[in-house]
C-alpha positions as CSV (number, residue, x, y, z in Angstrom):
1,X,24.1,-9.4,5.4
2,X,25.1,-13.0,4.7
3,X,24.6,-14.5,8.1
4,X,22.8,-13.7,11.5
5,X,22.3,-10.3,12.8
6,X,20.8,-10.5,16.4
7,X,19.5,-6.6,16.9
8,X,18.5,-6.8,20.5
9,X,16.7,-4.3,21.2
10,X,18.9,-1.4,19.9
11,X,18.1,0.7,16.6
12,X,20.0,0.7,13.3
13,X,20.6,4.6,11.4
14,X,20.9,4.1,7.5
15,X,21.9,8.3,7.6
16,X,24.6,9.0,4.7
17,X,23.8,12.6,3.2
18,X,25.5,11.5,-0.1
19,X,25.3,8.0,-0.9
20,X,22.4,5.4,-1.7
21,X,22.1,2.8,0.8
22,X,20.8,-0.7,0.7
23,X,20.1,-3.7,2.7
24,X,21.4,-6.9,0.4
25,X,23.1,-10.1,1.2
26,X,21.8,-13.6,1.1
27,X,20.1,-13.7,4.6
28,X,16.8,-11.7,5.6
29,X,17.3,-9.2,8.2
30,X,15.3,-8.5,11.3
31,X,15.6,-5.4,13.0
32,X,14.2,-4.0,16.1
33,X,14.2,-0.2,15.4
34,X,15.1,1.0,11.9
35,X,15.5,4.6,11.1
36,X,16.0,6.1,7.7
37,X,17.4,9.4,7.7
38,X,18.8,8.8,4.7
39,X,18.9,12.4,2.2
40,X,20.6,11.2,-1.2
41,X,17.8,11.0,-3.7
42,X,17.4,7.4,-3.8
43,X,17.5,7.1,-0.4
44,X,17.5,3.8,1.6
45,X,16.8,0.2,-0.6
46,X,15.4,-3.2,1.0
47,X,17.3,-6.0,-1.4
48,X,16.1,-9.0,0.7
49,X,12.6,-9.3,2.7
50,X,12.9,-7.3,6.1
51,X,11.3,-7.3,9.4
52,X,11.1,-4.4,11.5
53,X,9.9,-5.6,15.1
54,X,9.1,-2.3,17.0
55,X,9.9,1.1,15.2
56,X,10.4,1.7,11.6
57,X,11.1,5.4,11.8
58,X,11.1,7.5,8.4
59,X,12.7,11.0,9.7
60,X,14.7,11.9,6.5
61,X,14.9,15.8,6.3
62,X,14.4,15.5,2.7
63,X,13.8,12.9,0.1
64,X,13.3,9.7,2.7
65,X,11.9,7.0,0.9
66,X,12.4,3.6,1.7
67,X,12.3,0.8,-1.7
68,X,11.5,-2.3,-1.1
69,X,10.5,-3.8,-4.8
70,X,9.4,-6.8,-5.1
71,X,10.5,-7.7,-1.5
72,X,8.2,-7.8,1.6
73,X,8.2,-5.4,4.6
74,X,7.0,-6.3,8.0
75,X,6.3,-4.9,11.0
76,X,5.8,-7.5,13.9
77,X,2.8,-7.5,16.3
78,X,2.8,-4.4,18.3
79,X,5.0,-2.5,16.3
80,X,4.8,0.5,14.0
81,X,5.3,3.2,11.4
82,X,6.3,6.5,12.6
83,X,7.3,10.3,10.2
84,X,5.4,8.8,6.9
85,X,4.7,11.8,4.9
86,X,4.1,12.8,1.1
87,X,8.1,12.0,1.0
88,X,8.8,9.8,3.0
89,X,6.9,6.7,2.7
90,X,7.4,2.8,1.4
91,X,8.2,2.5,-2.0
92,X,7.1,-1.1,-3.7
93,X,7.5,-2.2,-6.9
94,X,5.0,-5.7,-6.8
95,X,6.1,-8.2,-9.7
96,X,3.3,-10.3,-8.7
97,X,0.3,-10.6,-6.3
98,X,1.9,-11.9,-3.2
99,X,5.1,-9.6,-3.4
100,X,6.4,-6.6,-2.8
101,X,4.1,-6.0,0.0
102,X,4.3,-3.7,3.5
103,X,2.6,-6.3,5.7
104,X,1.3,-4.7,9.6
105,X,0.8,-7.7,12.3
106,X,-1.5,-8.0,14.8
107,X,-3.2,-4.8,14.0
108,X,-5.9,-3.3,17.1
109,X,-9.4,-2.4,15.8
110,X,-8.3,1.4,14.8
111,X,-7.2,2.9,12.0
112,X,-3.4,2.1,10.1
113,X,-2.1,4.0,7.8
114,X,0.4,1.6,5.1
115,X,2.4,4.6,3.8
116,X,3.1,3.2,0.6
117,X,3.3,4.7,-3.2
118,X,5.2,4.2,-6.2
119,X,8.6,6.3,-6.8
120,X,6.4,9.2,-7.8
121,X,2.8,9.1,-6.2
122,X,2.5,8.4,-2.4
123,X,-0.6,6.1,-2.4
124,X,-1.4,5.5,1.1
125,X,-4.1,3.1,2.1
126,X,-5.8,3.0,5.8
127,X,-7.4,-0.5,7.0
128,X,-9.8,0.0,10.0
129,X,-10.2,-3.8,11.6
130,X,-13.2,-3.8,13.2
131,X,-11.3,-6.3,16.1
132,X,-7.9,-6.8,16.8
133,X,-5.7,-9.8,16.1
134,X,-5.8,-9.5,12.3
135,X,-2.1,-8.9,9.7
136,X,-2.8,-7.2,6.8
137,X,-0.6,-6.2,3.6
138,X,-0.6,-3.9,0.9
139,X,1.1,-3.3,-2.0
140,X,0.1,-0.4,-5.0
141,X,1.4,0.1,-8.3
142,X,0.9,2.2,-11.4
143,X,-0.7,1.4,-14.6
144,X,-4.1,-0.3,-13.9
145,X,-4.7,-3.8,-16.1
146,X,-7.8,-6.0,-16.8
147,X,-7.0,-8.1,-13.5
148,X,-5.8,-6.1,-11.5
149,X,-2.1,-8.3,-11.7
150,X,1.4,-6.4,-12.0
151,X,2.5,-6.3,-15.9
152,X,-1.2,-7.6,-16.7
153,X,-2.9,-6.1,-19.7
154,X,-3.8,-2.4,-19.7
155,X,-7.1,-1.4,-19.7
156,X,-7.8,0.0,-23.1
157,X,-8.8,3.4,-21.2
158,X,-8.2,4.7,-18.3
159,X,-10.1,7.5,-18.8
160,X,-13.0,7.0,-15.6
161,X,-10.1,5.1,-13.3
162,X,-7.4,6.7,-11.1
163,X,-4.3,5.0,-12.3
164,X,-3.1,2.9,-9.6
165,X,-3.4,-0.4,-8.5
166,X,-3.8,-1.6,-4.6
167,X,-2.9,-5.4,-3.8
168,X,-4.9,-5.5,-0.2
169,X,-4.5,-9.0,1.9
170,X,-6.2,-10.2,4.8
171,X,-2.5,-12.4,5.9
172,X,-4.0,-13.5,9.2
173,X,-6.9,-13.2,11.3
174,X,-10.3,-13.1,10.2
175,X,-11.5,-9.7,11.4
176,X,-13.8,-7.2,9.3
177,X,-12.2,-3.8,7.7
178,X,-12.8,-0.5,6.2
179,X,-9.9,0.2,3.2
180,X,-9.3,3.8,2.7
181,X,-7.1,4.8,-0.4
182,X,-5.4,8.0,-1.1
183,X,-4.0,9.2,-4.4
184,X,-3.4,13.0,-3.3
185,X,-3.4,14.8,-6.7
186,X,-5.6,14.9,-9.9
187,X,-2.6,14.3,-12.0
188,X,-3.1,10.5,-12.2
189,X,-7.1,10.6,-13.0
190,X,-8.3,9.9,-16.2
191,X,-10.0,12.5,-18.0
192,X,-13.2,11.3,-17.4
193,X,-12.7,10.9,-13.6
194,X,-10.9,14.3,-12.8
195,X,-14.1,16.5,-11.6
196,X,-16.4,13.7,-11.0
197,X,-18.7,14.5,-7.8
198,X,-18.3,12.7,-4.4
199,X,-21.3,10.5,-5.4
200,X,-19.9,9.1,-9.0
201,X,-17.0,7.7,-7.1
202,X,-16.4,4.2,-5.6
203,X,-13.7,1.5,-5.0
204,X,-13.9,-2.0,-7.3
205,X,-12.5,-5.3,-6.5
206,X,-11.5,-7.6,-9.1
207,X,-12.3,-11.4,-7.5
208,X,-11.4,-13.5,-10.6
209,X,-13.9,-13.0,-12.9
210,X,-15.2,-9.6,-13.0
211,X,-14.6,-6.1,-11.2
212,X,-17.7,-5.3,-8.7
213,X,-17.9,-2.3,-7.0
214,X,-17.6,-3.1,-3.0
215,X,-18.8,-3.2,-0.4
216,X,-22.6,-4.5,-0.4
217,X,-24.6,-2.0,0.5
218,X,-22.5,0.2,-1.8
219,X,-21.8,3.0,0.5
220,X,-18.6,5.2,-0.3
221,X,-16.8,8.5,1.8
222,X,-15.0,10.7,-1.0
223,X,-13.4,13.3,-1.6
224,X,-12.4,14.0,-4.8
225,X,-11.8,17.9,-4.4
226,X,-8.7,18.3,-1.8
227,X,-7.6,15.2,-0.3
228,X,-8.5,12.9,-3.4
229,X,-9.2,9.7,-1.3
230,X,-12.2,6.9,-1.0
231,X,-13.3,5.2,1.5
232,X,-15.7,2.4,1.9
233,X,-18.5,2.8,4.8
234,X,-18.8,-0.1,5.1
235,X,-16.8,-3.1,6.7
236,X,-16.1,-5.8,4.9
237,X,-15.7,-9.4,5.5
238,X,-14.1,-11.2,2.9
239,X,-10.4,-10.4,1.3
240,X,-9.8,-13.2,-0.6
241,X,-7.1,-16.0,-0.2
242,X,-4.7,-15.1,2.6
243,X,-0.8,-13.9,0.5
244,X,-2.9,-12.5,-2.2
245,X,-6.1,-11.3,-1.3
246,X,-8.1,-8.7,-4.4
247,X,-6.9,-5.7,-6.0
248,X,-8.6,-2.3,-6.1
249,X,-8.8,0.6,-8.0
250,X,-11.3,3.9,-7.3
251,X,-13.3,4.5,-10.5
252,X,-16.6,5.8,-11.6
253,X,-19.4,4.3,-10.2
254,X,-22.0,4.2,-13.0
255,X,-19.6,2.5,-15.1
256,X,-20.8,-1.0,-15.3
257,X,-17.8,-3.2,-14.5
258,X,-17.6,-4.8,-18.9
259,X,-17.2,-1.0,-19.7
260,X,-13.9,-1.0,-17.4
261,X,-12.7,-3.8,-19.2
């Protein structure tokens, strides 16, 4: 796409059974509705930064993913995610803090699942607003580092940490939120972590200087057993610098945040 595609209100099918597909060009493409039903193993590729106004539908019969990279994702105000599963979710690849992110608009004071992951985990996260009117965006990537940056330095263990990285941004708005993350399997816990109780288990925010456990009161949902997801109880108000906001990893609560370094 190297000019201007006006998609009305009509919906665009990237379907091939055999072939990879992309979106590319030199011009940023809006769409209206966007299905990916796409079955070839690598599935359906953002190359530029999309916007999806209404419907992003993921209804692949297998496979399903859609890769954005280092590119942004958006879904406009009022619009939404529909068919996100364990394989079929929103693939990024962040090369730094602001990129490579699924951004919702305008999101209502509910639940939103961002059905995001790397090629091989999906690593959902859930914002709650506690009003409506605010955008948020998300991004997640393997390997966790010192600062919580893409291609930062590793952590010299990993061994009380899931492996994975969330990028979470308040982009507009100022409302309060619960985060939720996901990791779904024990496979990416270090060895430490894997069979922690409910109670040794919390999310940490890096804000510059130091990784602090979050929110204040510390007050944390788990479930380390079958769904392998944390959630903070408690809203919070501050996400840091709108188009970067903090990342967050899930760790081991009584490990004071110089250990983790």
């Amino acid at each position: 796409n190297n000019g201007s595609f006006l998609p009305g209100t009509a919906t665009v099918t990237f379907n091939s059974t055999t072939q990879a597909q992309s979106v590319g060009g030199s011009a940023n493409t809006t769409f209206y509705n966007l299905t990916n039903s796409n079955t070839n193993a690598t599935g359906l590729s953002l190359n530029r930064s999309t916007t999806v106004t209404h419907t992003l539908s993921l209804s692949s019969s297998s496979n399903g993913k859609v890769s954005i990279g280092a590119n942004n994702l958006t879904i406009g105000s009022g619009g939404s995610i529909t068919g996100a599963n364990s394989s079929r979710y929103i693939v990024t690849a962040p090369t730094t803090t602001a990129n490579g992110r699924l951004r919702q608009n305008n999101l209502a004071a509910s639940a939103r699942v961002f059905p995001i992951g790397t090629a091989t985990n999906y690593l959902p996260a859930t914002v709650t607003p506690s009003s409506s009117g605010s955008d948020f965006s998300i991004s997640v990537f393997r390997g966790t580092t010192i600062n919580g940056d893409p291609g930062g330095t590793a952590f010299g263990s990993r061994s009380n940490q899931v492996d994975a990285v969330w990028q979470i941004d308040r982009a507009s708005g100022s409302s309060n939120a619960h985060i939720r993350l996901d990791w779904l399997t024990n496979s990416i816990e270090g060895a430490s972590f894997t069979g922690l109780a409910n109670s040794a288990i919390g999310i940490w925010r890096y804000t510059g200087s130091n990784w602090l456990l979050i929110p204040t009161p510390t007050v944390f949902s788990n479930d380390n057993t079958a769904n392998y997801a944390s959630t903070a109880s408690t809203a919070m108000s501050s996400f840091g610098a709108a188009g970067t906001g903090y990342p967050y990893i899930v760790g081991n609560v009584s490990v004071l945040p110089s250990a983790l370094k």
